[in-house]
PyMOL Python script that loads the backbone (N, CA, C, O; Angstrom):
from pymol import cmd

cmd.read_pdbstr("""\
ATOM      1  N   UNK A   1     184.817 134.353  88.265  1.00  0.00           N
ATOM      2  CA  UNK A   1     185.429 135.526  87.681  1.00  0.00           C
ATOM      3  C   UNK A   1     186.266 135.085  86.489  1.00  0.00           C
ATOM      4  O   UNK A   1     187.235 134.356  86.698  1.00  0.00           O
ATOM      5  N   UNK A   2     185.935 135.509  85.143  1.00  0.00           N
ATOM      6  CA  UNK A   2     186.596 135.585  84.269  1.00  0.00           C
ATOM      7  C   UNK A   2     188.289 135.820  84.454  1.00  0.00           C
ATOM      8  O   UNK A   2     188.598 136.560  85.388  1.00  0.00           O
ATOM      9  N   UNK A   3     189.130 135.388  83.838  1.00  0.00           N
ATOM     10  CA  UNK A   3     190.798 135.428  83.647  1.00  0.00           C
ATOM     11  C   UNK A   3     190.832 136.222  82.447  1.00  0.00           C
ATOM     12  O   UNK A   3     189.947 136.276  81.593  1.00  0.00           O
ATOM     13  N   UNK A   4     192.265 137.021  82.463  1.00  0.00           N
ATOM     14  CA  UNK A   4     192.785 137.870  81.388  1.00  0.00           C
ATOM     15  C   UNK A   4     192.152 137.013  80.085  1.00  0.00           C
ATOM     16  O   UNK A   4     191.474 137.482  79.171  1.00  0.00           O
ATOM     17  N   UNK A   5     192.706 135.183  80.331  1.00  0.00           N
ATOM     18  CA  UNK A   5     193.202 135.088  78.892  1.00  0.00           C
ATOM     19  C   UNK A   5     191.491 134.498  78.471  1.00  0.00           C
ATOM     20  O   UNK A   5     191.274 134.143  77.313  1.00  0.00           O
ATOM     21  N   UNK A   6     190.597 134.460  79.310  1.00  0.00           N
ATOM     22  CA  UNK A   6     189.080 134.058  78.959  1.00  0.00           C
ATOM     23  C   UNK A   6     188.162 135.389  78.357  1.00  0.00           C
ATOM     24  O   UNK A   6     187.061 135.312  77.813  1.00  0.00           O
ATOM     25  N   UNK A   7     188.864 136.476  78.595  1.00  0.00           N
ATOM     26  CA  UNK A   7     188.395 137.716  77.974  1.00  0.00           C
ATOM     27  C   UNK A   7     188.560 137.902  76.835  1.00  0.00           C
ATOM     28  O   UNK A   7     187.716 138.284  76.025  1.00  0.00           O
ATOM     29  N   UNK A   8     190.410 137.483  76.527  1.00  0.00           N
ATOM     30  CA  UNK A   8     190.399 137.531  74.714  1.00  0.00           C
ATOM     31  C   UNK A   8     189.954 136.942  74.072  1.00  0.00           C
ATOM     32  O   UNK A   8     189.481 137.369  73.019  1.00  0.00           O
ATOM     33  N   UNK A   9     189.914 135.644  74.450  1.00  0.00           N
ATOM     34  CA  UNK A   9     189.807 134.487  74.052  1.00  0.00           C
ATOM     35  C   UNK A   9     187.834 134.503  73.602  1.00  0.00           C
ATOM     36  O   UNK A   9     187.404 133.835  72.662  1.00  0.00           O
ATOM     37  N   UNK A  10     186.897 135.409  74.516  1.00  0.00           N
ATOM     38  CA  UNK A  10     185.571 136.112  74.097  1.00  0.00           C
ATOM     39  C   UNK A  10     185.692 136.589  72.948  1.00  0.00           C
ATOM     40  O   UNK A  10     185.315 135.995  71.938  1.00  0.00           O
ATOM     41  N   UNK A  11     186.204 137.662  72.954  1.00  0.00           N
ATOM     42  CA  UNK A  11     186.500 138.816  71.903  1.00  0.00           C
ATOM     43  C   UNK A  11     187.527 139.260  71.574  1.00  0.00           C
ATOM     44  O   UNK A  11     187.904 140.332  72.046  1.00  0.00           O
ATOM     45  N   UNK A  12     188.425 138.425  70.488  1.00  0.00           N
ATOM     46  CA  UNK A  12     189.887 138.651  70.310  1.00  0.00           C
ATOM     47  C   UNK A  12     189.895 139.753  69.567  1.00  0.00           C
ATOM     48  O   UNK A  12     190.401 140.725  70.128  1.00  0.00           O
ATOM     49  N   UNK A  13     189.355 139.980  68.093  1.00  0.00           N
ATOM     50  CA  UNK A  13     189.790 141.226  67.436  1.00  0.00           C
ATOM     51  C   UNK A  13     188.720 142.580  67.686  1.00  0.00           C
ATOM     52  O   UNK A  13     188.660 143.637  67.058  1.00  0.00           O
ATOM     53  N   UNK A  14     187.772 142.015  69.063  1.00  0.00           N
ATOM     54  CA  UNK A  14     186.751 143.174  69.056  1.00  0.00           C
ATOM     55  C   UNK A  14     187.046 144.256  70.554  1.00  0.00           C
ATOM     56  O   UNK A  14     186.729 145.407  70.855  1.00  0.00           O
ATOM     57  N   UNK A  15     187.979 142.911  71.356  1.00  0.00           N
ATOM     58  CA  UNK A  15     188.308 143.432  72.559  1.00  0.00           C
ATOM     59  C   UNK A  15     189.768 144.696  72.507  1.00  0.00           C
ATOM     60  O   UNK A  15     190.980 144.523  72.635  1.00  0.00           O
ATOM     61  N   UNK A  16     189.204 145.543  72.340  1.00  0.00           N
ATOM     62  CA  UNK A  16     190.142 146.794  72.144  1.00  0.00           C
ATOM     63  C   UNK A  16     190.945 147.040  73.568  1.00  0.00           C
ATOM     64  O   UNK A  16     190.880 146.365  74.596  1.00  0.00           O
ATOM     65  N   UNK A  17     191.689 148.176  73.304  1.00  0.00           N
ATOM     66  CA  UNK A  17     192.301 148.628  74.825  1.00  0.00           C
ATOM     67  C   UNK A  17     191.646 148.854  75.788  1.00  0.00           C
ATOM     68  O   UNK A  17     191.897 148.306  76.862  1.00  0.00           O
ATOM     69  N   UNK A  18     190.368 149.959  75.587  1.00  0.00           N
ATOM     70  CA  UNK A  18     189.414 150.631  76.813  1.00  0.00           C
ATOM     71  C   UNK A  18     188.486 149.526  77.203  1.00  0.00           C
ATOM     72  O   UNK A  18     187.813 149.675  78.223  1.00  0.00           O
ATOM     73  N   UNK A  19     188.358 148.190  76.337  1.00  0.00           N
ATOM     74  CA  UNK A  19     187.377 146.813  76.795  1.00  0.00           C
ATOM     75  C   UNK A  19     188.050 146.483  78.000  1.00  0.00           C
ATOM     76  O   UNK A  19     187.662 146.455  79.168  1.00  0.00           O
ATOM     77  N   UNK A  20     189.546 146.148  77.271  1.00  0.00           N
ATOM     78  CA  UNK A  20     190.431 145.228  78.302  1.00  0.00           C
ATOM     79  C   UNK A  20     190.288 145.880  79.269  1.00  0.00           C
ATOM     80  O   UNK A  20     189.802 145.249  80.207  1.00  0.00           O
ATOM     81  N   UNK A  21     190.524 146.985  79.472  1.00  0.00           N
ATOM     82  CA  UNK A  21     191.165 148.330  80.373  1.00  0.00           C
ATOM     83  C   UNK A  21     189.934 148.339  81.711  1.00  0.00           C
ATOM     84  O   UNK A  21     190.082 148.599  82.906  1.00  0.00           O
ATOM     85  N   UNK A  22     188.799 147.971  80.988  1.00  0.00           N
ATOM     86  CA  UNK A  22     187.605 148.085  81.904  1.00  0.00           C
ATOM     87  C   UNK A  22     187.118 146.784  82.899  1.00  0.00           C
ATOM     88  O   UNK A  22     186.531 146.627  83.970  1.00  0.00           O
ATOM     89  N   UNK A  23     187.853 145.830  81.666  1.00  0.00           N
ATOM     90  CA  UNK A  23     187.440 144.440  82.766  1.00  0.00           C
ATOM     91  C   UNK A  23     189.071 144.324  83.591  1.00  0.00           C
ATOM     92  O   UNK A  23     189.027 143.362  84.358  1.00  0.00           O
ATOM     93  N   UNK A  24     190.009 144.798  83.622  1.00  0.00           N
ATOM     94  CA  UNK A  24     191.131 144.704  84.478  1.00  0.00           C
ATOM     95  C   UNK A  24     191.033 145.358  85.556  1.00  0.00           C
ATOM     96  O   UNK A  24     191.667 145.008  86.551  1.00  0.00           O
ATOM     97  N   UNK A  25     190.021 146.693  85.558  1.00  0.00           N
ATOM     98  CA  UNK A  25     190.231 146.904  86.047  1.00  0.00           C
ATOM     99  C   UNK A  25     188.678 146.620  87.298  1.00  0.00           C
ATOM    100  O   UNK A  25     188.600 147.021  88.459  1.00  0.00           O
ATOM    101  N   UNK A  26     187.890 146.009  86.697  1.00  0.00           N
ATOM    102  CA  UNK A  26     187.227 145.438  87.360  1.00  0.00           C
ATOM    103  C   UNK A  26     187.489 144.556  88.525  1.00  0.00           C
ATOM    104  O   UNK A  26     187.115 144.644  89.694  1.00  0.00           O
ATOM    105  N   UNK A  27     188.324 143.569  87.829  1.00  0.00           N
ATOM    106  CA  UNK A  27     189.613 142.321  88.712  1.00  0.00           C
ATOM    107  C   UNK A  27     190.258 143.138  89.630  1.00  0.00           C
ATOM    108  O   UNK A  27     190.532 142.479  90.633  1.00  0.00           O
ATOM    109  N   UNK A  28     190.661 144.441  89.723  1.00  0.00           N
ATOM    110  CA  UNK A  28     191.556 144.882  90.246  1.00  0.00           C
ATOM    111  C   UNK A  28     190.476 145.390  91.502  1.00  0.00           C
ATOM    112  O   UNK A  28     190.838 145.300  92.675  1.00  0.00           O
ATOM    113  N   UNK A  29     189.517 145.773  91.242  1.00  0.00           N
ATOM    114  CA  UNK A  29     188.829 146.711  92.324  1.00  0.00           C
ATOM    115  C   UNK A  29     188.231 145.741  93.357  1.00  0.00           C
ATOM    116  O   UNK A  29     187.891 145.987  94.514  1.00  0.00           O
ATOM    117  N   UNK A  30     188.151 143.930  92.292  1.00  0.00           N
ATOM    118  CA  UNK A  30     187.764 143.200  93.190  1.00  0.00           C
ATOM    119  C   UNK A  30     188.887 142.573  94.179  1.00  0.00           C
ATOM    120  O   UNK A  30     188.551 142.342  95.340  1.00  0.00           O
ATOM    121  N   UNK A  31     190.075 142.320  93.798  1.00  0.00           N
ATOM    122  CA  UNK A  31     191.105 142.086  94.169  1.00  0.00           C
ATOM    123  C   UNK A  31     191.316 143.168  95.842  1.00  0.00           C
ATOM    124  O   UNK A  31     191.465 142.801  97.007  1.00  0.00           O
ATOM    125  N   UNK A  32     191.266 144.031  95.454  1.00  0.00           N
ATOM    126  CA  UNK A  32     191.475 145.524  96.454  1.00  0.00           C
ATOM    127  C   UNK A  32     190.623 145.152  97.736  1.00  0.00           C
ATOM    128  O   UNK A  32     191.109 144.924  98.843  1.00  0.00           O
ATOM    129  N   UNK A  33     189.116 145.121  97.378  1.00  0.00           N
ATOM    130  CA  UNK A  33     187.978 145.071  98.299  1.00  0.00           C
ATOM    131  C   UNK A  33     188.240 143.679  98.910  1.00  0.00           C
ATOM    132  O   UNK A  33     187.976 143.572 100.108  1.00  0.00           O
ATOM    133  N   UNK A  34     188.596 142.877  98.430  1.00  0.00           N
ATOM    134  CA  UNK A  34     189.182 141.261  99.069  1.00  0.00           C
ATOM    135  C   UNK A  34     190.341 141.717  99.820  1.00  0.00           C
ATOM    136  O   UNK A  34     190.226 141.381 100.999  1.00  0.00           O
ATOM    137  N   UNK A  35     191.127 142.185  99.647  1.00  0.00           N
ATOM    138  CA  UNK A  35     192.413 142.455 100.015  1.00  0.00           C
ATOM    139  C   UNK A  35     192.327 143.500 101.919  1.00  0.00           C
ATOM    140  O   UNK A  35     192.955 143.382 102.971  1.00  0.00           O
ATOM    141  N   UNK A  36     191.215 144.405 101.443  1.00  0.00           N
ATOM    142  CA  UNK A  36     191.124 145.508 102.322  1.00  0.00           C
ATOM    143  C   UNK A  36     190.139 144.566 103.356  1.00  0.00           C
ATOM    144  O   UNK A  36     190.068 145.116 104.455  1.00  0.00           O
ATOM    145  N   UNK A  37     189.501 143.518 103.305  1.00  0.00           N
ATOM    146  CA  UNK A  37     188.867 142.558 103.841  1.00  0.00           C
ATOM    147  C   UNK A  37     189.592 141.571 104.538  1.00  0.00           C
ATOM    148  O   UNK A  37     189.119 140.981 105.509  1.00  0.00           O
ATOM    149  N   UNK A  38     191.376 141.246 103.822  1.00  0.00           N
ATOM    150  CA  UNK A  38     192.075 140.488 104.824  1.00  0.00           C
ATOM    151  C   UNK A  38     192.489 140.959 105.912  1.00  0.00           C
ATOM    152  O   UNK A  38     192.681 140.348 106.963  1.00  0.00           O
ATOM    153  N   UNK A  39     192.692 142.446 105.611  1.00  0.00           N
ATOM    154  CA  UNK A  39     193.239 143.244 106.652  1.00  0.00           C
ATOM    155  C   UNK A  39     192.819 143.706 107.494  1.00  0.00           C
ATOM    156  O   UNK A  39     193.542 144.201 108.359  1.00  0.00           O
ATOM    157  N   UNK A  40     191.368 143.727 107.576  1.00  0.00           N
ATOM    158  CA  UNK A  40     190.586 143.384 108.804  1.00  0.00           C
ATOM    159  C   UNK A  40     190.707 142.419 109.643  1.00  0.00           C
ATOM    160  O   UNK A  40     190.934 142.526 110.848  1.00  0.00           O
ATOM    161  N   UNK A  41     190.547 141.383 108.980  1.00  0.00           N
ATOM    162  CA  UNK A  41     190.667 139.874 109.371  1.00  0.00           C
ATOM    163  C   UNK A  41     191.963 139.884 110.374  1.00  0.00           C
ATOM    164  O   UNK A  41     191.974 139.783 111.601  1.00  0.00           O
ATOM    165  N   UNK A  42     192.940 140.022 109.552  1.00  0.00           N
ATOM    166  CA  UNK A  42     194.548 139.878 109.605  1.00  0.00           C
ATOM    167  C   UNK A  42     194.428 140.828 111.436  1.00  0.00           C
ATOM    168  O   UNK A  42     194.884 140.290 112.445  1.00  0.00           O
ATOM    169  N   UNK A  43     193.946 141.819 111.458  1.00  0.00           N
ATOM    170  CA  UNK A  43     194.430 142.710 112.609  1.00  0.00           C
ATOM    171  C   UNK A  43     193.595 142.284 113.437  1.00  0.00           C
ATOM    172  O   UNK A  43     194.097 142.690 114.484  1.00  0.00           O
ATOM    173  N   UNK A  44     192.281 141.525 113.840  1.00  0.00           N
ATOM    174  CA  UNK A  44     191.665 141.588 114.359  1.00  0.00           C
ATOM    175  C   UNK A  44     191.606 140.106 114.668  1.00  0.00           C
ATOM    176  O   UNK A  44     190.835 139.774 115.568  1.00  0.00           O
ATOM    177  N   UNK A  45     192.189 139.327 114.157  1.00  0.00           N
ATOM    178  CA  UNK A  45     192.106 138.014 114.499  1.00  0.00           C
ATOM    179  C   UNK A  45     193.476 137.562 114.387  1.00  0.00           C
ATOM    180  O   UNK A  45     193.786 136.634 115.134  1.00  0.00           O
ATOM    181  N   UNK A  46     194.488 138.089 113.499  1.00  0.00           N
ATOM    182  CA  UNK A  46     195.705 137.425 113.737  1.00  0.00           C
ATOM    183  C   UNK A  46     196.849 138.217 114.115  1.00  0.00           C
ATOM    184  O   UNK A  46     198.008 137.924 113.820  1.00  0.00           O
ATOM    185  N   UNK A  47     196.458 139.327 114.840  1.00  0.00           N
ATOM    186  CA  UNK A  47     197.641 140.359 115.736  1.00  0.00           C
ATOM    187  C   UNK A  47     198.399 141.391 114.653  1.00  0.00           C
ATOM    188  O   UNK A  47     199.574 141.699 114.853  1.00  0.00           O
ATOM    189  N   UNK A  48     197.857 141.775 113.796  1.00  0.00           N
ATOM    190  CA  UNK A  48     198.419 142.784 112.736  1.00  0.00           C
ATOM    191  C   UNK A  48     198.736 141.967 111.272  1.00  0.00           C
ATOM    192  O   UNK A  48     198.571 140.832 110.824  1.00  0.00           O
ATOM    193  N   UNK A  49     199.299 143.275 110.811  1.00  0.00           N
ATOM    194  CA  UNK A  49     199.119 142.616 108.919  1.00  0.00           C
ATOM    195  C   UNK A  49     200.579 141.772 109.233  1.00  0.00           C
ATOM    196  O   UNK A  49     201.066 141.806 110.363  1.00  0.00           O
ATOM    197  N   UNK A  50     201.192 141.052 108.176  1.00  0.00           N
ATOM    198  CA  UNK A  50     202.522 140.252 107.855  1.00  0.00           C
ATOM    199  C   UNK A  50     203.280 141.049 107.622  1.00  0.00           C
ATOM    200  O   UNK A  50     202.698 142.090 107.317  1.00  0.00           O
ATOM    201  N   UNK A  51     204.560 141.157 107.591  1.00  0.00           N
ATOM    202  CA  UNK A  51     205.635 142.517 106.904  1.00  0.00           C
ATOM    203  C   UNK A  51     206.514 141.957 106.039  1.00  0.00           C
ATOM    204  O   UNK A  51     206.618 140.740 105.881  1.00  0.00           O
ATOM    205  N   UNK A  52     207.147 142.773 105.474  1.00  0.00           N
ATOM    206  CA  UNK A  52     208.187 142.655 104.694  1.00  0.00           C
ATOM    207  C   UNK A  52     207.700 142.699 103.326  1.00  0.00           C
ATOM    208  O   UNK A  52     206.539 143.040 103.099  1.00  0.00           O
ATOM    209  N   UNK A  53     208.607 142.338 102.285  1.00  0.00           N
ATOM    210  CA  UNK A  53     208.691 141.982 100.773  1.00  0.00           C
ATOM    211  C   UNK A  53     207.054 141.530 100.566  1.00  0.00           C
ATOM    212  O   UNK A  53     206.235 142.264 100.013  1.00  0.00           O
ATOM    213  N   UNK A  54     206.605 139.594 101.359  1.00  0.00           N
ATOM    214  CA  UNK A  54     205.902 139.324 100.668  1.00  0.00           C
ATOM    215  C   UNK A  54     204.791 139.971 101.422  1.00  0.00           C
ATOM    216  O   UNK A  54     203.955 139.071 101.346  1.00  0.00           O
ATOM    217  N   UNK A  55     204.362 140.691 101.931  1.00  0.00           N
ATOM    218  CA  UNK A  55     203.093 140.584 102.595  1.00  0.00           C
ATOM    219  C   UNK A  55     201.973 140.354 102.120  1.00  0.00           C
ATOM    220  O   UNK A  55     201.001 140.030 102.803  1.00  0.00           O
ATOM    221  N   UNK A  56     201.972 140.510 100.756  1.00  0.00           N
ATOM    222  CA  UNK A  56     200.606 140.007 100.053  1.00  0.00           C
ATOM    223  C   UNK A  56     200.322 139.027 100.098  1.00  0.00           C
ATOM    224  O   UNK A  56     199.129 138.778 100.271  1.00  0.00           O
ATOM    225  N   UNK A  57     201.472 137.754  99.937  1.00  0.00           N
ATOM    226  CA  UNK A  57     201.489 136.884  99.499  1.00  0.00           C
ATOM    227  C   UNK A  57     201.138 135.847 101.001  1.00  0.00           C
ATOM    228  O   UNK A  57     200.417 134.850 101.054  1.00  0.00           O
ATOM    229  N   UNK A  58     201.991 136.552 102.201  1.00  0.00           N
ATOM    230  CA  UNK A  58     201.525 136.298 103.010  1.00  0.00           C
ATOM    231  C   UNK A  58     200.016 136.319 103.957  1.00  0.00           C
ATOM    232  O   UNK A  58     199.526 135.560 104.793  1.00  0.00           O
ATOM    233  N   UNK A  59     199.587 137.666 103.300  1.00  0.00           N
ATOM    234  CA  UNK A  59     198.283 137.330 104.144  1.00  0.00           C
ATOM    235  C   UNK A  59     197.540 136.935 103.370  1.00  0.00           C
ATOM    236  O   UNK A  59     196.444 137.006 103.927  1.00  0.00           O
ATOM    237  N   UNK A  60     197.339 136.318 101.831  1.00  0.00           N
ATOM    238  CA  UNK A  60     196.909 135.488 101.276  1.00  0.00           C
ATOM    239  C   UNK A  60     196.877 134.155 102.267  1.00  0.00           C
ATOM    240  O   UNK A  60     195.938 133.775 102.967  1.00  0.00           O
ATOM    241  N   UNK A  61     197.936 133.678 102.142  1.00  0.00           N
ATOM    242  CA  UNK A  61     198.094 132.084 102.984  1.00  0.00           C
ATOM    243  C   UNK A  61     197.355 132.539 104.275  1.00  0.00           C
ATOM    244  O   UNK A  61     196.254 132.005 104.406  1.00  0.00           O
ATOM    245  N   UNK A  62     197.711 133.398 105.246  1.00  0.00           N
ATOM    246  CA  UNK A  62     196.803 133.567 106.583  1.00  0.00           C
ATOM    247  C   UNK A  62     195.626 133.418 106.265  1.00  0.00           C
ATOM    248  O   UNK A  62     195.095 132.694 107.108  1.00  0.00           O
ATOM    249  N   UNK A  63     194.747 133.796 105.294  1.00  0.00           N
ATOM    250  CA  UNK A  63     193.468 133.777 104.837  1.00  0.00           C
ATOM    251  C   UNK A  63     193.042 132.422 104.563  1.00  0.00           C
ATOM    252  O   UNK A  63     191.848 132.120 104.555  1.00  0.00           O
ATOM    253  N   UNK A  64     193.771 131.771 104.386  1.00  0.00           N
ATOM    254  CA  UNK A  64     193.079 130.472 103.947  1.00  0.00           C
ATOM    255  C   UNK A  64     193.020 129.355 105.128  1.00  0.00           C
ATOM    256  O   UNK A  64     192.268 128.383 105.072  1.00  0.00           O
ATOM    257  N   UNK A  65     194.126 129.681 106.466  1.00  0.00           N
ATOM    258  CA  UNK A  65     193.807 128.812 107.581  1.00  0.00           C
ATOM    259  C   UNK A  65     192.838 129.119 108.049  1.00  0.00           C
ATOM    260  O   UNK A  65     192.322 130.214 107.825  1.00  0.00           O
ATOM    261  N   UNK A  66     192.138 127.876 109.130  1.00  0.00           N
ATOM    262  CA  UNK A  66     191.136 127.887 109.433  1.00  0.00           C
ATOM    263  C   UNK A  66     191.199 128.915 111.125  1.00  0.00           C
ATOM    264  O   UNK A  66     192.212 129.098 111.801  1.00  0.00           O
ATOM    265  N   UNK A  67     189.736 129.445 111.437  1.00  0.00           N
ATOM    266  CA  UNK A  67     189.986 130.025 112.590  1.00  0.00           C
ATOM    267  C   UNK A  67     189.474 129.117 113.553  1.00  0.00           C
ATOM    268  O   UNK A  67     188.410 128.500 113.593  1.00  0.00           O
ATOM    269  N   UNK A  68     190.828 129.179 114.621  1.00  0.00           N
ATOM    270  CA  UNK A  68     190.031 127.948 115.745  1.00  0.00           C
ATOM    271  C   UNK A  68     188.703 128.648 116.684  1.00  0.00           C
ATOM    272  O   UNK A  68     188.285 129.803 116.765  1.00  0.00           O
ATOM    273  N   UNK A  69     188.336 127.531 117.244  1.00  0.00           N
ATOM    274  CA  UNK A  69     187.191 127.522 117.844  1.00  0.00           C
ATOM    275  C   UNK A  69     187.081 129.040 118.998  1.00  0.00           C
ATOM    276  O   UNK A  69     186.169 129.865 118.930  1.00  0.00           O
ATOM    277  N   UNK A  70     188.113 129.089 119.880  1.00  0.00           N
ATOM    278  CA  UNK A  70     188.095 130.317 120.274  1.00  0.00           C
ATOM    279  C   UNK A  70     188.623 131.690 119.845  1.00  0.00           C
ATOM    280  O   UNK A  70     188.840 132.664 120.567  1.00  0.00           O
ATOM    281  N   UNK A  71     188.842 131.525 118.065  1.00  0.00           N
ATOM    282  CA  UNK A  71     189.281 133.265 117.752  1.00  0.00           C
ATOM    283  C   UNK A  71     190.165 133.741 117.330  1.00  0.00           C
ATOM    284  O   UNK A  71     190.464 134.604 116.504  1.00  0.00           O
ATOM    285  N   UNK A  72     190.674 132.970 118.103  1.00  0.00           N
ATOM    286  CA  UNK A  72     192.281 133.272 118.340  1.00  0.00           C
ATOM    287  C   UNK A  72     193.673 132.405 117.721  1.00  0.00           C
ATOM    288  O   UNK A  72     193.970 131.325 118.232  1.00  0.00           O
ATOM    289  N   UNK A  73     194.204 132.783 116.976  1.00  0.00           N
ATOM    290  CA  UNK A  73     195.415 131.527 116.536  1.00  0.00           C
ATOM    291  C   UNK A  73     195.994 130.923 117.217  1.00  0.00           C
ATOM    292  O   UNK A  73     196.794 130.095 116.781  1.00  0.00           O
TER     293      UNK A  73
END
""", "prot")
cmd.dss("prot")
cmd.show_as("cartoon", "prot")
cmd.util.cbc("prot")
cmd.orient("prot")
């Protein structure tokens, strides 16, 4: 997946607002569908989502441990 700054860096004086606007928000819808995918994960394998402030940030990191052999953390 392309980064913000690999988009301008394509098309600096051709990439207008509604360009940018379309590949952000591309990132974003993929971001979402990943996201709505931890939270499956998260409730069904690790006893509900994380709370507070970071929770994003947190069930990021949950996502990346490994699941043991029986399922269960």
């Amino acid at each position: 997946m392309r980064g913000l700054k690999d988009l301008i860096a394509l098309c600096p004086e051709t990439c207008m607002g509604h360009e940018l606007r379309a590949e952000a928000s591309y990132i974003h819808d993929f971001y979402n569908s990943a996201e709505n995918l931890f939270r499956q994960v998260a409730e069904q394998l690790n006893g509900g989502m994380p709370r507070g402030d970071a929770w994003h940030k947190l069930l990021l990191q949950e996502m990346k441990n490994a699941i043991p052999e029986n399922g269960r953390p």
